[in-house]
C-alpha positions in Angstrom: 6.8 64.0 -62.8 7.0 66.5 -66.0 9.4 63.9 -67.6 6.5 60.8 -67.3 4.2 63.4 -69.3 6.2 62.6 -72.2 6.6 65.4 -75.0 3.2 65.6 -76.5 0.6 66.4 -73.7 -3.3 66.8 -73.8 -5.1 69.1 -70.2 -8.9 68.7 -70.4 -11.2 70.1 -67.4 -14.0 72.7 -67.1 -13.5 76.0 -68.2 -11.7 78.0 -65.2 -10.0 74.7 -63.5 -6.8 75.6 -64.3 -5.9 74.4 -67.9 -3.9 77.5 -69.4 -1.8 78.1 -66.2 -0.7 74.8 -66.0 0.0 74.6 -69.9 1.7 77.8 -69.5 4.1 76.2 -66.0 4.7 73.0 -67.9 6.1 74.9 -71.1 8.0 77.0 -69.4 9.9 74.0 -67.5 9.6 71.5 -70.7 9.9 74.1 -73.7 6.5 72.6 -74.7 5.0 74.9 -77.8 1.2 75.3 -76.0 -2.1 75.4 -78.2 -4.8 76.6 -76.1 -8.1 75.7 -77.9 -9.7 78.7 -76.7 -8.3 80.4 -79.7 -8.5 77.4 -82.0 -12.3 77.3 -81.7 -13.2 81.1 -81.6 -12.1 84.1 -84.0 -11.3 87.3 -82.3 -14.1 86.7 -79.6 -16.4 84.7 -78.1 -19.8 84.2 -79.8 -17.6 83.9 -83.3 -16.6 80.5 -83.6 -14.4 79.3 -86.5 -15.4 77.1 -89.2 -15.4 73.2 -87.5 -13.3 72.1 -90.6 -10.8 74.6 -89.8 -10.5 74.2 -86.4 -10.4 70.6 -86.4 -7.7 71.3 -89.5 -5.4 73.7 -87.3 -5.3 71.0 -84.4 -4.2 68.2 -87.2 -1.2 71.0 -87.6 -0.4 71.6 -84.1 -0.5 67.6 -83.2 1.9 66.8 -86.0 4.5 68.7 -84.0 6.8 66.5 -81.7 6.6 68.6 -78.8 3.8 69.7 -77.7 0.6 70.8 -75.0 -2.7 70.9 -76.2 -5.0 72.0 -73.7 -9.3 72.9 -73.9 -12.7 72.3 -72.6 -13.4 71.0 -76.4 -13.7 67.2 -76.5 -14.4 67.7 -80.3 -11.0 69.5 -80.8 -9.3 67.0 -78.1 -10.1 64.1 -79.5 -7.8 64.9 -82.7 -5.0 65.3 -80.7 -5.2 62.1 -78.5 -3.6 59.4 -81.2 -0.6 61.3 -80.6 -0.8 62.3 -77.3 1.9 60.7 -74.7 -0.2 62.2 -71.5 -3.3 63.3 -71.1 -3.7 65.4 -68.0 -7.9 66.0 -66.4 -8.4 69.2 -64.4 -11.2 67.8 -62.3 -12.0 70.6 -60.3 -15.4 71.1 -58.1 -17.4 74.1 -59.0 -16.4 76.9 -56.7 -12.8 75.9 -57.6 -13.6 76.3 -61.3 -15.7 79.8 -60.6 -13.3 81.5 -58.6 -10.7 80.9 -61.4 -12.8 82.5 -63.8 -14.0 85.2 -61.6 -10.3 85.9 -60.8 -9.6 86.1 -64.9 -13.3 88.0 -66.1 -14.7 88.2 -69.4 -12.6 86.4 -72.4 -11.8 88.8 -74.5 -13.7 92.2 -73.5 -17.2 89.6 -73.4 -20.1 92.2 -72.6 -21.9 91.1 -69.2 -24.0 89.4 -70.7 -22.0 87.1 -72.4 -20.0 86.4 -69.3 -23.4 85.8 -67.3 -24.1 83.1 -69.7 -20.7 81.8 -70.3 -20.9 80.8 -66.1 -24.0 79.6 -66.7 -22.7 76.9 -69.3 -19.5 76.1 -67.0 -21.8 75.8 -64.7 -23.8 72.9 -66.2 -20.7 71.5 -67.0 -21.9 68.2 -65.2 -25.3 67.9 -66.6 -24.1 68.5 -70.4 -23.5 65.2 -72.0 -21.6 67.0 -74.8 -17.9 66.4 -75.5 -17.3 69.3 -73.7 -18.9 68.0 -70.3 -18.1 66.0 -67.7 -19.3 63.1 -69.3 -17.7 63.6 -72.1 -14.4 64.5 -70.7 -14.6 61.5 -68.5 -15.1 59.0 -71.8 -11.7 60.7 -73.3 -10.3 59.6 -70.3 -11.0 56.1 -69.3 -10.5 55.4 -73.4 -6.8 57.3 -73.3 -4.4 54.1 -72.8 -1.5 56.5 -72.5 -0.4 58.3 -69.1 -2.9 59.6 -67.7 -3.8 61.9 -64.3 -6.9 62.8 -63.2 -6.5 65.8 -60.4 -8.9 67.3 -58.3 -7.3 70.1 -56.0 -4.9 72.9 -56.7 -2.4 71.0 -54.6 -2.7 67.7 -56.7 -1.6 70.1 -60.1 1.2 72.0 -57.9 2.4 68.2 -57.7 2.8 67.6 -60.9 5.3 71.1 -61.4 7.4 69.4 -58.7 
C-alpha cells in the first residue's frame, strides 16, 4: 500500500484521529521528511499563531521538497500542498475515536485547562464548522483531490495502510 501513496503525501482529519502517528509510521517505513502543521500554524504554543503569510510561505518550502508528508487539521495550510501532493490520505474518525486520542496525548504544549477545555470543545464541533478546517471543509479537499486518495474511518482501516 505505502508504495501507491507515492512520495509526496497530504493526512487531513480532525484533531486527535490519528494524523501525527500515522505520518510518523509512514516516515519511518518510506524515509518521508514529515511537516506536521501543528507547528507550522502556531509559535511556541497554542493561542500564538504565526503570521498567515509565513505559514502559508513555510508550507510553499516544505512542498517543493520531493519527498514528503504533510499532515494537519488546516485546510488553509493543506490546500498549498495539494498541486503537488501524489496522495492525499482523510482520517475520518467518529468523535469518541478522535477524543480518546487526544485525551490519551493531553494539553499541546503545557496548554492551561482551560485552553484544553476549549480546544475539545472546537474538535468537537468539528462537524458543524464549515471552515477549512471542518468536516465540510476537509470533505471538499477531498472529492476535488484527483490524485490517490483514501478516506478511512477506523483504526483498523489506517493499520491497513502500514501493511
Amino acid at each position: 500500500m505505502i508504495e501507491a501513496l507515492g512520495p509526496r503525501v497530504v493526512i487531513i482529519g480532525n484533531s486527535g484521529s490519528g494524523k501525527s502517528t500515522l505520518a510518523r509510521q509512514l516516515a519511518m517505513r518510506a524515509s518521508f521528511r514529515t511537516t506536521d502543521l501543528d507547528h507550522v500554524h502556531w509559535l511556541d504554543k497554542v493561542g500564538s499563531q504565526r503570521d498567515e503569510a509565513q505559514a502559508r510561505d513555510m508550507v510553499h518550502v516544505a512542498a517543493r521538497s520531493p519527498r514528503w508528508i504533510i499532515e494537519g487539521v488546516y485546510g488553509w495550510l493543506v490546500e498549498i500542498a495539494l498541486p503537488r501532493a501524489t496522495a492525499l490520505i482523510w482520517l475520518d474518525m467518529p468523535w469518541g475515536v478522535c477524543r480518546a486520542g487526544l485525551e490519551a496525548r493531553g494539553p499541546w504544549r503545557e496548554g492551561t485547562p482551560e485552553a484544553y477545555a476549549d480546544f475539545l470543545k472546537w474538535v468537537e464541533d468539528y462537524w458543524d464548522r464549515t471552515t477549512s478546517s471542518s468536516f465540510a471543509g476537509h470533505l471538499a479537499l477531498y472529492e476535488s483531490f484527483d490524485g490517490f486518495k483514501l478516506r478511512l474511518h477506523n483504526r483498523s482501516e489506517v493499520a491497513g495502510v502500514m501493511s
